[in-house]
LOKE-364745 format. One record per atom (N, C-alpha, C, CB): residue number from 0; residue in one letter; z, x, y. Coordinates in Angstrom, 1 decimal. Last residue first. Glycine has a CB too. Layout:
<recs>
+-----+----+--------+--------+--------+
:   i : aa :     c3 :     c1 :     c2 :
+-----+----+--------+--------+--------+
: NUM :  a :      Z :      X :      Y :
...
+-----+----+--------+--------+--------+
</recs>
This chain:
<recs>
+-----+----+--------+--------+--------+
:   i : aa :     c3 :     c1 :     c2 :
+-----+----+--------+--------+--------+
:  83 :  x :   30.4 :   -7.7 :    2.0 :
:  83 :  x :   29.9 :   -7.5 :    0.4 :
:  83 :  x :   28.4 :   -6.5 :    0.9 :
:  83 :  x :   29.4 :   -9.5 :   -0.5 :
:  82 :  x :   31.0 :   -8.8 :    5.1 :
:  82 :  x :   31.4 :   -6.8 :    4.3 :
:  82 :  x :   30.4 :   -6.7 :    2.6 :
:  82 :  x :   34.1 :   -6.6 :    3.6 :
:  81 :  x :   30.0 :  -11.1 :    5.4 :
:  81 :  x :   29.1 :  -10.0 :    5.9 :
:  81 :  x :   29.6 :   -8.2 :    4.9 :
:  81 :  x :   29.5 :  -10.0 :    8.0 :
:  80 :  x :   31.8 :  -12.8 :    3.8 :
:  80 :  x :   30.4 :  -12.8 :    3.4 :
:  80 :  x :   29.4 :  -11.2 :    4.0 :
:  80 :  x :   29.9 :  -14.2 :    4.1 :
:  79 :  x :   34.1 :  -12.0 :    5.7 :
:  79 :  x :   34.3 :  -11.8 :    4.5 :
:  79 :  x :   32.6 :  -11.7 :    3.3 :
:  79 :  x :   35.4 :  -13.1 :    4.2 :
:  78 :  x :   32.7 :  -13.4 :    8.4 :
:  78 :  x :   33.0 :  -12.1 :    8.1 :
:  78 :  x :   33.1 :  -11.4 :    6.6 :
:  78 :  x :   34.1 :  -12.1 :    8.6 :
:  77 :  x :   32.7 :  -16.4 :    6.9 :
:  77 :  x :   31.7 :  -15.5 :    7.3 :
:  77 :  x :   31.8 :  -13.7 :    7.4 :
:  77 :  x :   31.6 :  -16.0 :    8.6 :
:  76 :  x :   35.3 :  -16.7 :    6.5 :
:  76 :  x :   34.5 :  -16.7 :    5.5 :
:  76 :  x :   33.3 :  -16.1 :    5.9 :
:  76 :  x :   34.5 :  -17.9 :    4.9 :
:  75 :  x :   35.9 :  -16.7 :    9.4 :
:  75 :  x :   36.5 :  -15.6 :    8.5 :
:  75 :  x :   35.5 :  -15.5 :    7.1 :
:  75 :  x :   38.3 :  -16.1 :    8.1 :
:  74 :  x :   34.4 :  -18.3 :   10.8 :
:  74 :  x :   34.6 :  -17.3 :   11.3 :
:  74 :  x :   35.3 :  -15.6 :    9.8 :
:  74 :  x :   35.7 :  -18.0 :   12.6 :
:  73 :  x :   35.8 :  -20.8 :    9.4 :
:  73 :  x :   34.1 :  -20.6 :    9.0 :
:  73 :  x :   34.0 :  -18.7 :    9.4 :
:  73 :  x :   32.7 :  -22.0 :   10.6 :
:  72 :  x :   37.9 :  -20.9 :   10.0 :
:  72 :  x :   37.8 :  -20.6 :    8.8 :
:  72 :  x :   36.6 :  -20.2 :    8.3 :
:  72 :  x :   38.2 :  -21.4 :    8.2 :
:  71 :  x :   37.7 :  -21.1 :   13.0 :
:  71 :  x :   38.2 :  -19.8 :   12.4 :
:  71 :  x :   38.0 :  -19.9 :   11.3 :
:  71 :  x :   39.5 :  -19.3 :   12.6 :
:  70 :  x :   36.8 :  -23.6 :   12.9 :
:  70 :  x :   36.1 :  -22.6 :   13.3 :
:  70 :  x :   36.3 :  -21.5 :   12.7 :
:  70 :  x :   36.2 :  -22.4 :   14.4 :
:  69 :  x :   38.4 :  -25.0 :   11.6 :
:  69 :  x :   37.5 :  -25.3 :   10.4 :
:  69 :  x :   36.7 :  -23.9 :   11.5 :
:  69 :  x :   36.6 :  -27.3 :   10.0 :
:  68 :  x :   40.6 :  -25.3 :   13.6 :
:  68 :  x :   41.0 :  -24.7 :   12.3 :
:  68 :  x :   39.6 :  -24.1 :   11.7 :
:  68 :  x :   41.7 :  -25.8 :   11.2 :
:  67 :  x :   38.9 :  -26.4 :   15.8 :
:  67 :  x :   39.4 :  -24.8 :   15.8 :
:  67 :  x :   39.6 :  -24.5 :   14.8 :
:  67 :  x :   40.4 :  -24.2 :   16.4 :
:  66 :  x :   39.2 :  -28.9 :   14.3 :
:  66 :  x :   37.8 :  -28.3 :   15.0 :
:  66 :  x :   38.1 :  -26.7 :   15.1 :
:  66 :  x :   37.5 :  -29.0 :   16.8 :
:  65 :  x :   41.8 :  -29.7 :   14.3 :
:  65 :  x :   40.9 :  -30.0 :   13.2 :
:  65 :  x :   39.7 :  -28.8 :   13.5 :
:  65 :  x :   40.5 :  -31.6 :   13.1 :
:  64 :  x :   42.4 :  -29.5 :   17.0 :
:  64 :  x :   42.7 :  -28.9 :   15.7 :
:  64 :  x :   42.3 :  -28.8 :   14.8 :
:  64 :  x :   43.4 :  -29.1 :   15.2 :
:  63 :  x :   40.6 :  -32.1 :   17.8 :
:  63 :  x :   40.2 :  -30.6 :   18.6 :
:  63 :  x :   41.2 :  -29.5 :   17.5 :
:  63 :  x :   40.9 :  -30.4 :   20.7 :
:  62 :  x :   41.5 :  -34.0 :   16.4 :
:  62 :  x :   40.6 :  -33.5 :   16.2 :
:  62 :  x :   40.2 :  -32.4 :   16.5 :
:  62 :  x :   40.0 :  -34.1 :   16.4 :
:  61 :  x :   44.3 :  -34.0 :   18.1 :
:  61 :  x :   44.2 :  -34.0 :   16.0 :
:  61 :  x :   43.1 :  -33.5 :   16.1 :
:  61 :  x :   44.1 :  -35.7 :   14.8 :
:  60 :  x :   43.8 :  -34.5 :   20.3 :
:  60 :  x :   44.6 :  -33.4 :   19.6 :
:  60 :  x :   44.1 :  -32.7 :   18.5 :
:  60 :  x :   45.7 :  -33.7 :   19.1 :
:  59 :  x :   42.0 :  -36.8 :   20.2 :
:  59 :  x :   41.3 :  -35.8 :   20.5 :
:  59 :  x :   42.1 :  -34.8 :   20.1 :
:  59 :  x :   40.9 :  -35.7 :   21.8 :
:  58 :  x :   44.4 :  -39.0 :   19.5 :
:  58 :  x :   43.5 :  -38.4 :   18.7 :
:  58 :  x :   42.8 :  -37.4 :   18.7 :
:  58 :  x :   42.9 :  -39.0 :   18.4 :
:  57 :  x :   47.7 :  -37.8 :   21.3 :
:  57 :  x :   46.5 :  -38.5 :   21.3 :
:  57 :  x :   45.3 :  -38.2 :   19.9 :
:  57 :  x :   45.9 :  -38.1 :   22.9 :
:  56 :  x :   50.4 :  -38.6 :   19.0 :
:  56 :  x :   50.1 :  -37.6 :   19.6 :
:  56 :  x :   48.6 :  -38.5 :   19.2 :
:  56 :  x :   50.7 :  -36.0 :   19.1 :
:  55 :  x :   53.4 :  -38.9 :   17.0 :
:  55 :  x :   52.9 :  -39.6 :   17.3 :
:  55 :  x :   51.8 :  -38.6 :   18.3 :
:  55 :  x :   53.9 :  -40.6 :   17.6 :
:  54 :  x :   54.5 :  -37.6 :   13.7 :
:  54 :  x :   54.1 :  -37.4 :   14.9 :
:  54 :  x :   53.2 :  -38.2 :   15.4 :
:  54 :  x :   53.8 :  -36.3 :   15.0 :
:  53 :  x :   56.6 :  -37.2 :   10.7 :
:  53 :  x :   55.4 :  -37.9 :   11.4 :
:  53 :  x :   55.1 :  -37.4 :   12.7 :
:  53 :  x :   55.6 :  -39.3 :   11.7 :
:  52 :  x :   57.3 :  -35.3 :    8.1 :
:  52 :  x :   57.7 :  -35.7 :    9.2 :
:  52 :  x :   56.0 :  -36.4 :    9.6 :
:  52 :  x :   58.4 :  -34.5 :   10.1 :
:  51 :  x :   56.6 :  -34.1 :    5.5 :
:  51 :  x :   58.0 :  -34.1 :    5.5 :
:  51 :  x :   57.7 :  -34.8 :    6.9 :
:  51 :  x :   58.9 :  -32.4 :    5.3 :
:  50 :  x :   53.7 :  -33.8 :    5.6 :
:  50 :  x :   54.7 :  -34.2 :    4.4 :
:  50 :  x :   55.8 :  -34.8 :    4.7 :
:  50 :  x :   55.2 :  -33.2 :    3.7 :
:  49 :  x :   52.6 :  -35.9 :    8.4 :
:  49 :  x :   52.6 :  -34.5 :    7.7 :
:  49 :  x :   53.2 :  -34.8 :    6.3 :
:  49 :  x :   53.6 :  -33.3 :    8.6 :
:  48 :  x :   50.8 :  -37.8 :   10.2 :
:  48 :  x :   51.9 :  -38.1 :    8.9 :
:  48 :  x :   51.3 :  -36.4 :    8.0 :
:  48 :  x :   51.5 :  -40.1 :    7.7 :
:  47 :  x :   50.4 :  -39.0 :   13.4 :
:  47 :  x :   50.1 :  -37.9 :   11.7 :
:  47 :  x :   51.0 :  -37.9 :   11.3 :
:  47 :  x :   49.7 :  -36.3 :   11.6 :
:  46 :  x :   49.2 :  -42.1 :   14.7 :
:  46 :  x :   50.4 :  -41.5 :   14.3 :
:  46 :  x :   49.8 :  -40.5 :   13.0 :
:  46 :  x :   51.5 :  -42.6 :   13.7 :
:  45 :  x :   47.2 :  -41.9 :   18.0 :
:  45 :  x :   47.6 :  -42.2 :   16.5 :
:  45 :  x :   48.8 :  -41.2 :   16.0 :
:  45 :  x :   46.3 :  -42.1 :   15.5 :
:  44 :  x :   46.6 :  -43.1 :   21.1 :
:  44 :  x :   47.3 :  -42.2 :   20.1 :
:  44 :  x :   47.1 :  -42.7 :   18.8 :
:  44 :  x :   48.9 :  -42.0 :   20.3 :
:  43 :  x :   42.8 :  -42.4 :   22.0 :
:  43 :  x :   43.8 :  -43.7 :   21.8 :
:  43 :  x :   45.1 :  -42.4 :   21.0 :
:  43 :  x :   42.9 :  -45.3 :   20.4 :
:  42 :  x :   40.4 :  -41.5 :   22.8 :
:  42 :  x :   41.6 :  -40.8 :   23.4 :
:  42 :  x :   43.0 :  -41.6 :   23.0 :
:  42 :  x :   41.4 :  -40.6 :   25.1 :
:  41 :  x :   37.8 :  -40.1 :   21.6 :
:  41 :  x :   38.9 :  -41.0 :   20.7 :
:  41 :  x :   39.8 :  -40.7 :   21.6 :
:  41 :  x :   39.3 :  -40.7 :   19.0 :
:  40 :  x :   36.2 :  -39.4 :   23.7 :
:  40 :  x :   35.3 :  -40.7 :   23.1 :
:  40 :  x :   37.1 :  -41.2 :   22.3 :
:  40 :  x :   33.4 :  -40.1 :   21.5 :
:  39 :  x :   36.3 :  -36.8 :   23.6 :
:  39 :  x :   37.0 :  -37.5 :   24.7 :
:  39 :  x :   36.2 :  -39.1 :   24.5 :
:  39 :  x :   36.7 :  -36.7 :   26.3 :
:  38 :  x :   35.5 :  -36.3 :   21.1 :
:  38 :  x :   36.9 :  -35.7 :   21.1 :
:  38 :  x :   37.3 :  -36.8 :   22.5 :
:  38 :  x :   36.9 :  -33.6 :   21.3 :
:  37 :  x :   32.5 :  -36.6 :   21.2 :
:  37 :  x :   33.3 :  -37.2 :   20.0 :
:  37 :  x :   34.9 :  -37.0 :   20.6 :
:  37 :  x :   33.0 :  -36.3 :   18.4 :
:  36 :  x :   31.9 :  -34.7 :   23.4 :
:  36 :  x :   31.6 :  -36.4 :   23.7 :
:  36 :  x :   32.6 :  -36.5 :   22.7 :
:  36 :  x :   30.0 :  -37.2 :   23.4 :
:  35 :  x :   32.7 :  -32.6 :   22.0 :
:  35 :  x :   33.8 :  -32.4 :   23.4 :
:  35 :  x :   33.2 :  -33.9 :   23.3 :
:  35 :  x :   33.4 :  -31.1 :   25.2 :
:  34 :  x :   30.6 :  -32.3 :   20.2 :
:  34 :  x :   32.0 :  -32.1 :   19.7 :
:  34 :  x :   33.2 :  -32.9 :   20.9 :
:  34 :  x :   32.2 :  -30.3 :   19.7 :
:  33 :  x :   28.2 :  -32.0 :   21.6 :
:  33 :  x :   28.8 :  -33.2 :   21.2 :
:  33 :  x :   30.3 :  -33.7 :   20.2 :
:  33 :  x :   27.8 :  -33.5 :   20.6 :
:  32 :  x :   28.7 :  -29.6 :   22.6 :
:  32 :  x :   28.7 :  -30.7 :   23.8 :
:  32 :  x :   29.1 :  -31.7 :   22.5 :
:  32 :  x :   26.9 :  -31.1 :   25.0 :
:  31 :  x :   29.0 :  -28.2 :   20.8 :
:  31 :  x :   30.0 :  -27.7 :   21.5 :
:  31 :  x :   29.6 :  -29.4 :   22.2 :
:  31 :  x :   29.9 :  -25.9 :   22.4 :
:  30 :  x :   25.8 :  -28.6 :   19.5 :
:  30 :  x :   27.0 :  -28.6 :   18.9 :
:  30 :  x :   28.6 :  -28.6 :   19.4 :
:  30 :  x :   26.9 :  -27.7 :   18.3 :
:  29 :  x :   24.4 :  -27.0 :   22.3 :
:  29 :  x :   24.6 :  -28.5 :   21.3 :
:  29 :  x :   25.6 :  -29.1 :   20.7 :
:  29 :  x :   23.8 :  -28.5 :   20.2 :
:  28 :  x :   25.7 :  -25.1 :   21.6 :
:  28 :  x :   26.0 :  -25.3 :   23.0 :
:  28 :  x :   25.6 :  -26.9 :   22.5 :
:  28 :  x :   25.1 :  -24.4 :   24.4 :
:  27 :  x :   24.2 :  -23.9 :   19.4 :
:  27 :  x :   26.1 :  -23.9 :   19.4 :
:  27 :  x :   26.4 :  -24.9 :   20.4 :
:  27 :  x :   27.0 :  -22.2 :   19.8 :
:  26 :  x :   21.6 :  -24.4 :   19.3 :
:  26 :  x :   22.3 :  -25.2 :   18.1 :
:  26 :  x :   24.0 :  -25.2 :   18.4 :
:  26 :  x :   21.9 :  -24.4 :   16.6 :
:  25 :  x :   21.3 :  -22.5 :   21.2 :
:  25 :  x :   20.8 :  -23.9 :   21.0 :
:  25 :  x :   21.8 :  -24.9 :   20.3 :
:  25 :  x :   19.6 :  -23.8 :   20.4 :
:  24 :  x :   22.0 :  -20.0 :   19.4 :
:  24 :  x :   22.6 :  -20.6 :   20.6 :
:  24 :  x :   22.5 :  -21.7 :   21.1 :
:  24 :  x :   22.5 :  -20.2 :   21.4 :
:  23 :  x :   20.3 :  -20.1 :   17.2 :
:  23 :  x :   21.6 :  -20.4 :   17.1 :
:  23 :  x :   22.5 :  -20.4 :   18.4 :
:  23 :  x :   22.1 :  -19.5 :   16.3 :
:  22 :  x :   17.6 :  -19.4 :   18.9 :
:  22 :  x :   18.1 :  -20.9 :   18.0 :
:  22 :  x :   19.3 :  -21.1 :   17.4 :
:  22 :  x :   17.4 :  -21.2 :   16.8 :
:  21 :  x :   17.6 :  -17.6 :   21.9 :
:  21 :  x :   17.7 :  -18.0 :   20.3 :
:  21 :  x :   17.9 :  -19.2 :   19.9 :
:  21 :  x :   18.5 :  -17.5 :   19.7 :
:  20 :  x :   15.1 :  -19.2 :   24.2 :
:  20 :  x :   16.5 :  -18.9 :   24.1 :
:  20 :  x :   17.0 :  -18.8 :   22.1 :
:  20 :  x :   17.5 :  -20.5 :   25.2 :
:  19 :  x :   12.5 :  -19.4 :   24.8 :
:  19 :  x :   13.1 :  -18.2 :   24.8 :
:  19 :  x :   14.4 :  -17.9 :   24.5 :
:  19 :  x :   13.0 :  -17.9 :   25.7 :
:  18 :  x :   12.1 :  -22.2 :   23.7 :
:  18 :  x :   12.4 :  -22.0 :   25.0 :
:  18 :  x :   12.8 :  -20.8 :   25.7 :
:  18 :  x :   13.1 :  -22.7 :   25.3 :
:  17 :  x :   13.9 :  -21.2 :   20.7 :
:  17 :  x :   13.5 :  -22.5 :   21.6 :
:  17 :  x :   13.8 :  -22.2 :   23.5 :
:  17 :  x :   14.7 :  -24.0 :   21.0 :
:  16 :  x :   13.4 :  -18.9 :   18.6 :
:  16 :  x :   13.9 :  -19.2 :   19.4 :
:  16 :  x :   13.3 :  -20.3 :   20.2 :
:  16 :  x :   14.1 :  -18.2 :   19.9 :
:  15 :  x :   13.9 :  -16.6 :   15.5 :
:  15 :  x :   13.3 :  -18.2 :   16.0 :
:  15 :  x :   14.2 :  -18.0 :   17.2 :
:  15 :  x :   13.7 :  -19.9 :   14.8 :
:  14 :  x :   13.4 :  -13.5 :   15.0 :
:  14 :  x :   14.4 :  -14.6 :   15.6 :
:  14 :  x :   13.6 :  -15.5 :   16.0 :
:  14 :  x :   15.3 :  -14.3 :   16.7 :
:  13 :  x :   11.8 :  -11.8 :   13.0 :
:  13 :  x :   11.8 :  -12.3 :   14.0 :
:  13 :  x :   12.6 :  -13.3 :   14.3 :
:  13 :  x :   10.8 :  -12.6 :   14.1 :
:  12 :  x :   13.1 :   -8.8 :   10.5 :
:  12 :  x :   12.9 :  -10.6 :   10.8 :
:  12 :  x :   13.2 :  -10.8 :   12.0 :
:  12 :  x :   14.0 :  -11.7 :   10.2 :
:  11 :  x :   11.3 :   -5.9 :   10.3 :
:  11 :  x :   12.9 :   -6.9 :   10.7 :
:  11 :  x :   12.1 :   -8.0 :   10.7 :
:  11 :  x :   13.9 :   -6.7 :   12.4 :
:  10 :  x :    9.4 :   -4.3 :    9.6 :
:  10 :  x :   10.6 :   -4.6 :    8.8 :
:  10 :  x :   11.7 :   -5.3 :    8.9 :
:  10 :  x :   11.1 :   -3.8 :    8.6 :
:   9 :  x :    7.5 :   -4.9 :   12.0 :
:   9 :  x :    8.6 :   -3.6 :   11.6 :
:   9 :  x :    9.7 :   -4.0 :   11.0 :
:   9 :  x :    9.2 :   -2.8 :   12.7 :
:   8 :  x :    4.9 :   -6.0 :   12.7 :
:   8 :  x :    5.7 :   -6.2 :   12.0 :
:   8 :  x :    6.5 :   -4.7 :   11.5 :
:   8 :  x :    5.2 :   -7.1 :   11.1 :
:   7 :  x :    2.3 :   -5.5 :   13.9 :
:   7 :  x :    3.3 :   -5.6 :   14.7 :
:   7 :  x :    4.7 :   -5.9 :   13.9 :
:   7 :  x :    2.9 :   -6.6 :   15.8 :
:   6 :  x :   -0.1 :   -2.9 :   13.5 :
:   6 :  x :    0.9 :   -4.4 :   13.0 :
:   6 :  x :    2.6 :   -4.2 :   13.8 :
:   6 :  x :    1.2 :   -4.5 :   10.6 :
:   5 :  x :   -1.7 :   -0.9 :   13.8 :
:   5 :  x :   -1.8 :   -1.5 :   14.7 :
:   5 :  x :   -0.6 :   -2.8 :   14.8 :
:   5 :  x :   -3.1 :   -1.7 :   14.8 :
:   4 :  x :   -0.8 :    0.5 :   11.8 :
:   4 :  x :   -0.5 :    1.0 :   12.7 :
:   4 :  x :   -0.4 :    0.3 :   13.6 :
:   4 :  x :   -1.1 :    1.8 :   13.0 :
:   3 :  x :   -0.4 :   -0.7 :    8.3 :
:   3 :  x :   -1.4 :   -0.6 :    9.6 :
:   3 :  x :   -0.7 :    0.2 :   11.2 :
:   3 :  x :   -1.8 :   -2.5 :   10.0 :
:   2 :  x :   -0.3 :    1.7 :    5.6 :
:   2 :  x :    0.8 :    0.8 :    6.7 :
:   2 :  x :   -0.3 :    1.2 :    7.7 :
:   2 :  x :    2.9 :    1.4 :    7.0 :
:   1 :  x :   -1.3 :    0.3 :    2.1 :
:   1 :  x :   -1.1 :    1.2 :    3.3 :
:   1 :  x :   -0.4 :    0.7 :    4.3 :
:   1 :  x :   -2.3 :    1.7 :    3.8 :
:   0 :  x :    0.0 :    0.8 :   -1.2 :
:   0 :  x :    0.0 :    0.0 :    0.0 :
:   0 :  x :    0.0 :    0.9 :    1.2 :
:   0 :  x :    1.2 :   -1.0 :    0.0 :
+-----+----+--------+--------+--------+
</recs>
């Protein structure tokens, strides 16, 4: 196999991008806005029921916890994927 000189391909993968802007940034800021609609969309309280105790506390709480937990866990399993 020969190698063209003139090709514009150098062993790396091209980044999809929309509008010049990458496609995983698109997809985060997207993703960030409709997170923040959903979160100020439930502002009613509800009651959590842990094991041992309850708490009364607005729903966006719960969810915006919910939201950071599953980040950092994505964040870590990710990392953990990148060292193999």
């Amino acid at each position: 196999m020969t190698k063209n000189p003139g090709s514009s391909f150098s062993g790396k993968q091209k980044r999809s991008e929309i509008a010049g802007i990458p496609t995983n940034v698109v997809v985060g800021v997207v993703g960030a806005g409709l997170a923040l609609w959903f979160l100020f969309a439930n502002l009613d309280k509800v009651k959590i029921q842990f094991w041992v105790f309850t708490v009364t506390a607005p729903l966006w709480i719960a969810l915006l916890t919910t939201l950071l937990i599953g980040a950092v866990l994505g964040y870590v399993v990710k990392g953990r994927r990148d060292m193999r």
